[in-house]
C-alpha positions in Angstrom: 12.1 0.3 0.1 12.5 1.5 -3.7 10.2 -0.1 -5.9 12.0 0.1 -8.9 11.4 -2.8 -11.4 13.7 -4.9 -12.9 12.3 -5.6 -16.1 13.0 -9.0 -18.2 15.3 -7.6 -20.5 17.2 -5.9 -17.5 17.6 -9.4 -15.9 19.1 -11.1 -19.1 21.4 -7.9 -19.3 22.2 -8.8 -15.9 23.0 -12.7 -16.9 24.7 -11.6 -19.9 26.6 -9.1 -17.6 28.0 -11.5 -15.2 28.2 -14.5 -17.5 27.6 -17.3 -14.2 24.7 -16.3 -11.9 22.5 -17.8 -9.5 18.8 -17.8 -9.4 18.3 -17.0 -5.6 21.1 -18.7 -3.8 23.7 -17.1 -2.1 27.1 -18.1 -3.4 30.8 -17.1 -5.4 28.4 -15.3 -8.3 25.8 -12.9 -8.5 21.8 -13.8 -6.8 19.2 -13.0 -10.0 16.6 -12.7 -6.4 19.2 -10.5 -5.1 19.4 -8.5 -7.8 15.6 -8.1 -8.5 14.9 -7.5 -4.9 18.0 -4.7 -4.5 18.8 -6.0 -1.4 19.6 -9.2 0.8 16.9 -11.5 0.9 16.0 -13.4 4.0 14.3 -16.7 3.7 12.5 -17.5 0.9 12.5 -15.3 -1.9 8.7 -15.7 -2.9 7.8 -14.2 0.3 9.7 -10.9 -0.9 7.9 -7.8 -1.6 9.4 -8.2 -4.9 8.3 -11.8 -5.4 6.0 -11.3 -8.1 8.7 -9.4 -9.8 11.5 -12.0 -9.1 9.1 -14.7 -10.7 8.8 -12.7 -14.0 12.6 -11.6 -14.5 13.5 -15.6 -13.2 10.5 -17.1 -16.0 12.3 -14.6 -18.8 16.1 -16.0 -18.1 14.5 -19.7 -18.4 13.0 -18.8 -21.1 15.9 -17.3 -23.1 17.7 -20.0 -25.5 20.7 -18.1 -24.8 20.7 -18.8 -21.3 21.6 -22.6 -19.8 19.9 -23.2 -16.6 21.5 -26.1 -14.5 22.9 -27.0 -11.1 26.5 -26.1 -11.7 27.2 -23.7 -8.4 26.7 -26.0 -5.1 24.1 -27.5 -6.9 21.9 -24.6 -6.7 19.6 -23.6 -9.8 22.4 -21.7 -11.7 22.0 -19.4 -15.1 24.9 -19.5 -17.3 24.9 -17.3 -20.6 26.1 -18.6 -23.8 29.0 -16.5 -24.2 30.3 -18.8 -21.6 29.3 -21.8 -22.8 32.6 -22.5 -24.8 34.5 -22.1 -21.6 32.2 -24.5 -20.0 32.7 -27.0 -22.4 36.3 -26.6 -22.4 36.8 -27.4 -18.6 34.0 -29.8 -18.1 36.1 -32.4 -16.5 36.7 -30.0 -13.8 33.2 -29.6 -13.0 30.7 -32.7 -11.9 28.6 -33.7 -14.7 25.0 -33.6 -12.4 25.9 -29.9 -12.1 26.6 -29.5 -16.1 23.0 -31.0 -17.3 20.4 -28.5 -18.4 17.3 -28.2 -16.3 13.9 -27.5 -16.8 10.4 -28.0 -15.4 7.8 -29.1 -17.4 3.8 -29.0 -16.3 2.2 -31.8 -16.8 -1.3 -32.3 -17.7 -2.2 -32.5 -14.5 -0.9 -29.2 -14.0 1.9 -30.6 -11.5 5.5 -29.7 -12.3 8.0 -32.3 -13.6 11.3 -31.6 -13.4 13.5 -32.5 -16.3 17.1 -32.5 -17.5 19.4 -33.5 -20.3 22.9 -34.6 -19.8 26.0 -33.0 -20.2 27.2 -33.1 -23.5 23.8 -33.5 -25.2 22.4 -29.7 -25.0 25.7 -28.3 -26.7 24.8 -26.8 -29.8 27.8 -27.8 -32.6 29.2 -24.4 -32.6 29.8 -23.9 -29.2 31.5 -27.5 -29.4 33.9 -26.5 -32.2 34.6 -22.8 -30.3 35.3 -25.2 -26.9 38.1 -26.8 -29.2 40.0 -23.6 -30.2 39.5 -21.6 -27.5 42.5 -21.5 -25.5 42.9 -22.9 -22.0 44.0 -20.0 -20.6 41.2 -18.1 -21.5 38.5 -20.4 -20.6 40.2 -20.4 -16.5 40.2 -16.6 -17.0 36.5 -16.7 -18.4 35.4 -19.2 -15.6 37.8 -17.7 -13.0 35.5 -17.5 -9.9 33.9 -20.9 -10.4 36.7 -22.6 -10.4 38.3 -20.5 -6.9 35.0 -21.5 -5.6 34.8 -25.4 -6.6 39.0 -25.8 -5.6 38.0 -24.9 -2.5 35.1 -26.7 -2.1 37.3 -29.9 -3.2 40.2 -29.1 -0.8 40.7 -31.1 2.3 40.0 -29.5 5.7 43.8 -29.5 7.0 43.3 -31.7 10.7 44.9 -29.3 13.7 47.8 -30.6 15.5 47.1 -30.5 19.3 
C-alpha cells in the first residue's frame, strides 16, 4: 500500500473541493476516511493502517470555522463547507432539521466525550443568511444537486409489485 499522507490542509482542500462530504460513511458524496486511506475501507476506519492519519485530517476539518459538521447525509457525521452553506440555507425545508444542526463533541472534565449540537437556524452566521435570500433557487438545486437526488430517493415510496 502507498503511504502517502494526506496532510490537514490537503483534507480541507478536499472538503472545499467537493463542497458536501462525509467523514467515513459510505454514501451519494465523497468518504474524508476514504480519501485519507486511498482506498475502500472495510469495517471500521480506526483500525486502518491510516487511522492515525484519518484522525488528524478528520480533527483538522472539525476544527475549521469554515466547515459545518452535522448529520445531514443518512444521518451520518457529514462535513459541509461554507461556500455551501447559502445553498443549505436556501432549501432547508427540504432537508430534516436533526440532520441540519451543527455537531460537536466536547470532553468533559472527566475526560469523557459529550456530544453536543445547536439547532438549525441558530449556527448561521448573518451573512450567509442574507446570501440564502438572494441566491437564486436554481442555483442552490444546482449547488446541492446530489443531495437532493439522494434524499428524493430516500423519500420515494417503494412501488408494491403486481402479482
Amino acid at each position: 500500500m502507498c503511504r502517502t499522507l494526506m496532510s490537514p490542509r490537503q483534507a480541507l482542500r478536499f472538503v472545499r473541493k467537493h463542497g458536501v462530504v462525509l467523514q467515513a460513511a459510505r454514501g451519494p458524496v465523497p468518504s474524508l476516511a476514504e480519501a485519507v486511506a486511498g482506498e475502500r475501507i472495510r469495517g471500521s476506519w480506526w483500525g486502518h493502517p491510516k487511522g492515525q492519519e484519518i484522525f488528524l485530517a478528520a480533527e483538522a476539518v472539525c476544527d475549521c470555522p469554515d466547515v459545518l459538521v452535522c448529520k445531514l447525509v443518512e444521518g451520518k457525521v457529514t462535513y459541509v463547507h461554507r461556500r455551501l452553506w447559502p445553498a443549505l440555507v436556501k432549501l432547508a425545508s427540504r432537508f430534516s432539521r436533526t440532520g441540519l444542526a451543527k455537531v460537536w463533541s466536547e470532553h468533559t472534565a472527566s475526560g469523557a466525550h459529550r456530544a453536543r449540537r445547536l439547532a438549525f437556524p441558530a449556527w448561521v452566521p448573518e451573512d450567509v443568511a442574507r446570501d440564502a435570500e438572494t441566491l437564486p433557487l436554481a442555483e442552490a438545486e444546482a449547488s446541492l444537486a446530489r443531495l437532493l437526488a439522494a434524499a428524493s430517493k430516500r423519500e420515494r415510496p417503494h412501488a408494491r409489485r403486481r402479482r
